[in-house]
C-alpha positions as CSV (number, residue, x, y, z in Angstrom):
1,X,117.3,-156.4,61.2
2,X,114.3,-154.7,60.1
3,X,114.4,-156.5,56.9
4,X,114.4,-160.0,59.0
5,X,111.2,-158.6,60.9
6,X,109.2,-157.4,58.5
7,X,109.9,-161.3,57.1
8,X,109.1,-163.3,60.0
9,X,106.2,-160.6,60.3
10,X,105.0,-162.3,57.6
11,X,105.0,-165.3,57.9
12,X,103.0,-165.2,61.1
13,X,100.7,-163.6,59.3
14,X,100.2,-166.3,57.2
15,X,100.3,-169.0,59.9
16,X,97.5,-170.6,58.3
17,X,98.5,-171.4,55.2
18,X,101.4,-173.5,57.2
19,X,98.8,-175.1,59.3
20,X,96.5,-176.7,56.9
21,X,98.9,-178.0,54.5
22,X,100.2,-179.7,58.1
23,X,97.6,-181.1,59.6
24,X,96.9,-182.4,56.7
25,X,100.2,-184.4,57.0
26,X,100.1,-185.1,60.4
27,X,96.3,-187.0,59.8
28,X,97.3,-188.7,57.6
29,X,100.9,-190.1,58.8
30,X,99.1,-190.8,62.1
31,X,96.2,-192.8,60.6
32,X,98.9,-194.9,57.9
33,X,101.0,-195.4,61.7
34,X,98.5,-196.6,63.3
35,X,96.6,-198.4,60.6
36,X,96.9,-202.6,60.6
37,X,99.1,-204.0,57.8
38,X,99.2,-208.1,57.1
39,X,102.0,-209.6,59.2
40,X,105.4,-210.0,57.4
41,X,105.9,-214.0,56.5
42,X,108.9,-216.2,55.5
43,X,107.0,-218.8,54.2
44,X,108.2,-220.3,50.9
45,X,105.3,-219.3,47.9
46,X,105.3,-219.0,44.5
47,X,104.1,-215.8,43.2
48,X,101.8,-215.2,41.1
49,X,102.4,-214.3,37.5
50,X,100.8,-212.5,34.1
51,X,103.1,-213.2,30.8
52,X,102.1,-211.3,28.2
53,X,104.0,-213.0,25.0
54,X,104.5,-211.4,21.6
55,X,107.0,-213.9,20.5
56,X,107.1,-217.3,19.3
57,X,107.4,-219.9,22.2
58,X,110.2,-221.5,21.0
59,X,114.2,-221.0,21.9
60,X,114.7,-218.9,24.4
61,X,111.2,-217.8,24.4
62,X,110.0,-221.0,25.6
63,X,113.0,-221.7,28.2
64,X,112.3,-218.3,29.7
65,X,108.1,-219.0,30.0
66,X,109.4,-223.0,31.2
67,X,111.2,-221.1,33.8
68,X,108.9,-219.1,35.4
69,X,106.3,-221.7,35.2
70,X,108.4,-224.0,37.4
71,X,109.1,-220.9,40.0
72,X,105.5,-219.2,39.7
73,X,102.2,-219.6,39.3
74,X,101.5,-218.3,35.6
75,X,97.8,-216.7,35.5
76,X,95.7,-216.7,32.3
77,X,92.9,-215.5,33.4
78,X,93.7,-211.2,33.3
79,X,93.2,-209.8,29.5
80,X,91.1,-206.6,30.9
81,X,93.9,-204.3,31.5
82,X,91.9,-202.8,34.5
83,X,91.3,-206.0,36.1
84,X,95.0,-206.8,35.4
85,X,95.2,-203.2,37.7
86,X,93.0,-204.4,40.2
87,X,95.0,-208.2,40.9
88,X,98.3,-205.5,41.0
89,X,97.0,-203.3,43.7
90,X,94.7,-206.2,45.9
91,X,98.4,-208.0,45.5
92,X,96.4,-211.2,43.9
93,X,99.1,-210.6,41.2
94,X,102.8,-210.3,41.8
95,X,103.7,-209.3,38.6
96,X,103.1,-208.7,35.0
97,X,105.6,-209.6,32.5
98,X,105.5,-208.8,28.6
99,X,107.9,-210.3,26.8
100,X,109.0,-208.4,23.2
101,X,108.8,-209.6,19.6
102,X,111.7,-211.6,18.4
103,X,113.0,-212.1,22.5
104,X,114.3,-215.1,21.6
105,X,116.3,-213.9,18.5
106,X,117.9,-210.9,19.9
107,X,118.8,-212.0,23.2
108,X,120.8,-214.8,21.5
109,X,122.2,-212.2,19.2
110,X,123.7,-210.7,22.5
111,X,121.2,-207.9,22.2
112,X,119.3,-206.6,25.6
113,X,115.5,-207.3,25.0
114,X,113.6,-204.8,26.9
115,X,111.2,-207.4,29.3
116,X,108.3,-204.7,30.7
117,X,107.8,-205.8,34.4
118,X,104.9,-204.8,36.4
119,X,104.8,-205.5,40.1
120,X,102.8,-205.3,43.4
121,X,103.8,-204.4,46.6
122,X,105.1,-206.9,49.0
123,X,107.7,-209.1,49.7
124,X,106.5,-211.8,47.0
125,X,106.6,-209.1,44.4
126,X,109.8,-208.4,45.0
127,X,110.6,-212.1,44.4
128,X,109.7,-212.1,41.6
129,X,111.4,-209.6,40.4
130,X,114.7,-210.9,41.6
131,X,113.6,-214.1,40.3
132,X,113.0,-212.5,36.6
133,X,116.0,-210.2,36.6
134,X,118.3,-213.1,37.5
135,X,116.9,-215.2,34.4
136,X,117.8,-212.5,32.5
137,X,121.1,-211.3,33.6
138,X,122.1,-215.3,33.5
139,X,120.5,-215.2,29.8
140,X,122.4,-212.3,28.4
141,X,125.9,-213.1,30.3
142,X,126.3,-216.2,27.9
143,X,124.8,-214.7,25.1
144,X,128.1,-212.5,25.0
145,X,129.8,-215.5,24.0
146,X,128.5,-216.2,20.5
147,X,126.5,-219.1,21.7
148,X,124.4,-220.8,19.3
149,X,120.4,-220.6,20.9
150,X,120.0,-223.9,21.1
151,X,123.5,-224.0,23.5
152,X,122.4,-221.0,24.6
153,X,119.1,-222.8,26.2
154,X,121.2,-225.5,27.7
155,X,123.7,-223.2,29.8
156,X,120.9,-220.6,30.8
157,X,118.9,-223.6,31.8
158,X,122.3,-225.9,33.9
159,X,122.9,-222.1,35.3
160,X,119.6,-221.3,37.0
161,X,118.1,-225.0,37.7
162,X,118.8,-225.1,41.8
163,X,119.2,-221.5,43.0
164,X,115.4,-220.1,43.3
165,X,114.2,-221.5,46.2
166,X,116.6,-219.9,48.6
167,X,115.6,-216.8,47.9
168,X,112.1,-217.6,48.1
169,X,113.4,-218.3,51.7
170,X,114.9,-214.4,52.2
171,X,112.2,-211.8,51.0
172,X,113.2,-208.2,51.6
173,X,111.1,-206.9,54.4
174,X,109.3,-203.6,53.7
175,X,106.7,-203.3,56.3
176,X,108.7,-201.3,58.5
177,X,109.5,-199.0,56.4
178,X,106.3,-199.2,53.8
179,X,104.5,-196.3,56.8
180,X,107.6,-194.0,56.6
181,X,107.2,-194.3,52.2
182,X,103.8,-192.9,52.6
183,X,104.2,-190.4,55.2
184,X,108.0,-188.8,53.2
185,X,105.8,-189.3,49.6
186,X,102.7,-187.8,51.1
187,X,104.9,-184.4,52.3
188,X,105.4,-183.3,49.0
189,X,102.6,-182.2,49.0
190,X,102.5,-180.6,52.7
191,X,106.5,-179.4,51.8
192,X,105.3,-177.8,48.1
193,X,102.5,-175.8,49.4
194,X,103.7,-174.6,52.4
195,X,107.3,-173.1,51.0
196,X,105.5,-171.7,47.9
197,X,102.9,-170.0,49.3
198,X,104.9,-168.4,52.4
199,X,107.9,-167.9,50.2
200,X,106.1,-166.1,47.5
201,X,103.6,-164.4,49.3
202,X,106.9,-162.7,51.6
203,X,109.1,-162.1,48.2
204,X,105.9,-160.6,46.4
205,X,105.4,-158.0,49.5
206,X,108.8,-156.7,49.3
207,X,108.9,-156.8,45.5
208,X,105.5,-154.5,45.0
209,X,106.4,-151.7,42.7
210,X,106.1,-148.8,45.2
211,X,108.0,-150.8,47.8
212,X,110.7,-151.2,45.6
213,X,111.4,-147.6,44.4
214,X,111.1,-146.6,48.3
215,X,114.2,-148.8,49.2
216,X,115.9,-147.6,46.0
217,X,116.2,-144.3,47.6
218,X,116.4,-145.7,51.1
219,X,119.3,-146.5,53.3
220,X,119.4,-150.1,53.0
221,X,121.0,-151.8,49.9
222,X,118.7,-153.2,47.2
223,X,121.3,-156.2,46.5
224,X,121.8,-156.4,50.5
225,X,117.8,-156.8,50.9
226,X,117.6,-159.4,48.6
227,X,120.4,-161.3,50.5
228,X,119.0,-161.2,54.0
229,X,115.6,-162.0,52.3
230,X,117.1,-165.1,50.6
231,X,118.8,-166.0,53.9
232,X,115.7,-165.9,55.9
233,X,114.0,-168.0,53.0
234,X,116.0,-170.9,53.4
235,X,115.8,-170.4,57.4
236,X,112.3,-170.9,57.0
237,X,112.8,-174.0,54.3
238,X,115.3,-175.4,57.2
239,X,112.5,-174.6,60.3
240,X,110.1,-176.0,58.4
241,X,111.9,-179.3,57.3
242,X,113.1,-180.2,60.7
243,X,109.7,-179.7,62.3
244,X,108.8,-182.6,59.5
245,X,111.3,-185.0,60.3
246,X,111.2,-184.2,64.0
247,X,107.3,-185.0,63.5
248,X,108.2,-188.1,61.8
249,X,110.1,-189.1,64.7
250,X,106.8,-189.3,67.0
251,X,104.4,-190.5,64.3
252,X,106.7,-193.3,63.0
253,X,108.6,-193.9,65.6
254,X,112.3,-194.0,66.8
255,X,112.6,-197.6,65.8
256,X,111.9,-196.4,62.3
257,X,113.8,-193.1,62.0
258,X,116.8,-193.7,63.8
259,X,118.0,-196.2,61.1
260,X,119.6,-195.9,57.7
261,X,116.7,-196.0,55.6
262,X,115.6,-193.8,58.3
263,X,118.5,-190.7,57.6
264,X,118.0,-191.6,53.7
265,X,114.4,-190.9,54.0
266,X,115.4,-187.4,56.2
267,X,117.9,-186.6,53.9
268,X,116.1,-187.3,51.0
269,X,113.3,-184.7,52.0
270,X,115.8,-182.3,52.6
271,X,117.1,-182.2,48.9
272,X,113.5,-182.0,48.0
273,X,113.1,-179.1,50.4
274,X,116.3,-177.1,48.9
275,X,114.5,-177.7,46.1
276,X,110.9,-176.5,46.7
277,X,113.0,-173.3,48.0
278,X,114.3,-172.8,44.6
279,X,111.1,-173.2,42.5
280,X,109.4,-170.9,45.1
281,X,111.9,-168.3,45.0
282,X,111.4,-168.6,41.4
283,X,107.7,-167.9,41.2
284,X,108.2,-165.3,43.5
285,X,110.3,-163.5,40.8
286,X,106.6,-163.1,38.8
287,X,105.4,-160.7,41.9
288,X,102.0,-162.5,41.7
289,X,99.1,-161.4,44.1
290,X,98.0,-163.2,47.1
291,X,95.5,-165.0,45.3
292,X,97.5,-165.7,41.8
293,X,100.2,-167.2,44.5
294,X,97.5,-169.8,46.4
295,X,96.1,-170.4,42.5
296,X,99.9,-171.5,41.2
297,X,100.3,-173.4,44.8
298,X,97.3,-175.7,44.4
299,X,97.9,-176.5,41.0
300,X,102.0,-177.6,41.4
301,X,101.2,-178.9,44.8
302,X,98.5,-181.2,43.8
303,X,99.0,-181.8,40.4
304,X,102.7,-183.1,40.9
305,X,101.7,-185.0,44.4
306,X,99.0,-187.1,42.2
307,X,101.0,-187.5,38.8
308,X,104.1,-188.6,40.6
309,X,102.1,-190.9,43.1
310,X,102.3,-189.3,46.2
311,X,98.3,-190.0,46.2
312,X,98.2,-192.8,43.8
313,X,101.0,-195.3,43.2
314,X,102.1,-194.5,40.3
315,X,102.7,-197.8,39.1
316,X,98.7,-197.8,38.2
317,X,98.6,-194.8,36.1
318,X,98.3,-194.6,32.7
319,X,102.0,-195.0,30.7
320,X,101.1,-191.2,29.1
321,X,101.4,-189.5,32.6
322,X,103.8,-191.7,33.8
323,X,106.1,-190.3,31.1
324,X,105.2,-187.0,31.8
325,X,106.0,-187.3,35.1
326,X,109.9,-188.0,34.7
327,X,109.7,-184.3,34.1
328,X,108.5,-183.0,37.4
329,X,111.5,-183.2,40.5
330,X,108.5,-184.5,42.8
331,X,108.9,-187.9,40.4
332,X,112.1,-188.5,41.7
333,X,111.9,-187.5,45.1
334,X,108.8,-189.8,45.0
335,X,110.2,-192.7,43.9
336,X,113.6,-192.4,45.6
337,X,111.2,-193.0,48.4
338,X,109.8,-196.2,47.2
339,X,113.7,-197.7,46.6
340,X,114.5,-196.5,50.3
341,X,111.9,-198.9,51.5
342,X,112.6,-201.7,49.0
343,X,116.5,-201.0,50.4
344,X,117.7,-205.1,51.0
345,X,121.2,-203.7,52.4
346,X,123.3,-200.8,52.7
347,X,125.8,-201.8,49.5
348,X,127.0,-198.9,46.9
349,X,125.5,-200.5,44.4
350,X,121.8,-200.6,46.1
351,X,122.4,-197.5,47.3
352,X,123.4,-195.7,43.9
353,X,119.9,-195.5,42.4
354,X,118.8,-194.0,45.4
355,X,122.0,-190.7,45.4
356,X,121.4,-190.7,41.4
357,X,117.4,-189.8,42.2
358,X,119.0,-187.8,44.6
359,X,121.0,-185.9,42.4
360,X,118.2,-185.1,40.1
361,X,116.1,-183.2,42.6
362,X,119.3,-181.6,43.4
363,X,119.6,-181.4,39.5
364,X,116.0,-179.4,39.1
365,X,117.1,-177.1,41.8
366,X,120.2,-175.9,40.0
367,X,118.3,-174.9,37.2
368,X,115.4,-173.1,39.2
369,X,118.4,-170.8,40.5
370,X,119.7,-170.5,37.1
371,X,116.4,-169.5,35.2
372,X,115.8,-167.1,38.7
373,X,119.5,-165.3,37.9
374,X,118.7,-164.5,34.1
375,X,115.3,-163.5,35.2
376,X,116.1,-161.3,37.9
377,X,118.9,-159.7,35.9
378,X,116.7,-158.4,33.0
379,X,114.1,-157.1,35.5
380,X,117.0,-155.0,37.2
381,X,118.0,-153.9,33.4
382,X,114.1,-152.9,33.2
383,X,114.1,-150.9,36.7
C-alpha cells in the first residue's frame, strides 16, 4: 500500500510531463477532424503513372509497359527525383514504377522480378496498385508452366484484356478512416513520451542507491517492491491508453471507432503501449536522473515518430532511413496503421499483414523484458 502511494505520488507530481505530450495530441487529432479533405468519388480515371525502365522493351517488357499504357496515363515528364516526390505527395502522380534489368528474361524463366512501386495516397493510388500487382501475379502464374516468352505474352495478354475497368469502378475508400491513421500514427509520439518519462522517472526514485539499501533492511520485500512497482506500471500504461482511445472516440467520432478498422486501430495501440511499457521499464533499469530521463525521451520519442512517419510519411524519405527504420517497433506500429486504413474487407488474408505487424511490436517487447531480466540480475549479483 505504501509502495502504491508513494507511486501514484509520483506521478501526480509529474502531471505535466503527461499533459504536454497530450495536448499535443489532442490539437492535433482535433485540427486533422475537423480539417476539409476532397470528397470521395467513384468516377472511372486512369491514374497517373511514372515507369522507370532498365530493360529492353521487348517480350514481356514491352507487354507489361503496353499494359499500363492502355489502363494509365504513363508520365514522362518527372526525372528530378524531388519533383517525382512532390507529384507523389500533391497526388498529381499515382505511382512510380521501376521495372528491373532483364524483367522480361527472368519473369519468363519463372523467376519473381522485384517491380519497386511507389504510390500516393488516395483511392486512385490504390488502383493502381491492384492494377500492377494483378499484371504481375497473372505474369508469373503462367510462367510456372515452362512457357516460351513469346506464348507467355499471348496468355498474360488473352488473361488481363477485359478485367481492369471494373475495378476502376470499386476504389477502396479511405477517407473515413485516413483522420483515425494520423491521429493512432501521431500517438506514438504522445504514448512514447509520456510512459517513458513517468515510468522511468517513478522506477529511478525508488532505485536511488540510498533508497535501496534502506528497503534492504526494511520490512517490505525487495523482490515484492519490484512487483507492486511493475504492477502499478502497467496500471498506469492501461489508464493512460484508455484515456487515448476513449479520446479518440470524441475527436473521431463513434461512426469511426465503433467499427472494425476501428477496434484494429484500438488494439493496435495497445500492443504498442505494452510495448512502450517494456522499453521504459528498461531504461529505467539505467537509474538515470530526472534530466538524463527527459534527454533519452525526446530523442526515442521524436526521433522514431519522424523516421517511421508519424510526422512525415515515410514513403517520402530517403531509402537509407527507411531501412533503418524496420529496426525501430514504432515502424511497424506505424505502418500497421496505414494497412488498417487501406483495409478493403475483413478477410484473413487482408487481415494477416496487419496481426504479423502486430506481432512484431509484440515481438520488440519480448525482448525489452528479456534484455531488462539479464540486466537486472547482474545488478542484484553487484548489490
Amino acid at each position: 500500500m505504501i509502495v502504491s502511494k508513494a507511486f501514484w505520488k509520483i506521478v501526480l507530481k509529474n502531471i505535466g510531463s503527461i499533459i504536454s505530450p497530450t495536448i499535443v495530441l489532442l490539437m492535433f487529432g482535433t485540427i486533422s477532424a475537423t480539417s476539409t479533405s476532397s470528397t470521395m468519388t467513384y468516377e472511372a480515371r486512369k491514374p497517373a503513372i511514372v515507369i522507370f525502365n532498365h530493360d529492353e522493351e521487348v517480350g514481356m517488357t514491352k507487354s507489361f509497359i503496353s499494359y499500363i499504357d492502355k489502363n494509365a496515363e504513363i508520365k514522362t515528364d518527372y526525372k528530378d527525383d524531388d519533383r517525382l516526390k512532390d507529384a507523389l505527395f500533391y497526388e498529381n502522380v499515382a505511382a512510380v514504377v521501376e521495372i528491373p534489368e532483364n524483367f522480361h528474361q527472368d519473369i519468363a524463366l519463372g523467376h519473381k522480378p522485384e517491380v519497386k512501386l511507389r504510390s500516393s495516397a488516395g483511392y486512385v493510388a490504390e488502383v493502381a496498385k491492384v492494377m500492377i500487382r494483378r499484371y504481375l501475379t497473372v505474369a508469373e502464374g503462367y510462367a510456372a508452366t515452362n512457357l516460351s516468352e513469346q506464348a507467355l505474352v499471348e496468355r498474360v495478354d488473352k488473361a488481363i484484356v477485359d478485367d481492369v475497368e471494373t475495378e476502376m469502378q470499386a476504389p477502396v475508400d479511405t477517407s473515413k478512416f485516413a483522420k483515425a491513421s494520423r491521429y493512432y500514427s501521431f500517438a506514438n509520439y504522445t504514448i512514447l513520451s509520456c510512459f517513458i518519462t513517468i515510468i522511468c522517472l517513478i522506477m529511478s526514485a525508488f532505485n536511488r542507491t540510498e533508497l535501496r539499501k534502506r528497503n534492504l533492511v526494511g520490512a517490505i520485500d525487495i523482490k515484492k517492491m519490484n512487483l507492486i512497482l511493475l504492477k502499478n506500471c502497467c496500471l498506469y500504461a492501461l489508464v493512460a491508453w484508455a484515456f487515448y482511445v476513449t479520446v479518440s472516440v470524441f475527436v473521431l467520432g463513434a461512426d469511426v471507432m465503433f467499427t472494425t478498422q476501428g477496434l484494429l486501430y484500438a488494439a493496435n495501440s495497445f500492443v504498442f503501449a505494452v510495448m512502450a511499457t517494456t522499453v521504459a521499464y528498461l531504461i529505467s533499469l539505467f537509474g538515470l536522473t530526472a534530466g538524463a530521463v527527459n534527454g533519452v525521451q525526446n530523442v526515442l520519442a521524436l526521433s522514431s515518430s519522424f523516421l517511421c512517419g508519424a510526422f512525415v510519411p515515410i514513403e517520402y524519405m530517403p531509402e537509407s532511413v527507411v531501412l533503418f527504420a524496420h529496426a525501430l517497433p514504432s515502424y511497424y506500429y506505424i505502418d500497421a496503421n496505414d494497412k488498417i486504413m487501406n483495409l478493403p474487407d475483413y478477410s484473413f488474408e487482408n487481415l494477416l499483414p496487419i496481426l504479423l505487424e502486430m506481432a512484431v511490436v509484440a515481438g520488440f517487447a519480448i525482448l525489452f523484458v528479456i534484455v531488462a531480466n539479464i540486466i537486472s540480475k547482474k545488478r542484484r549479483k553487484i548489490a
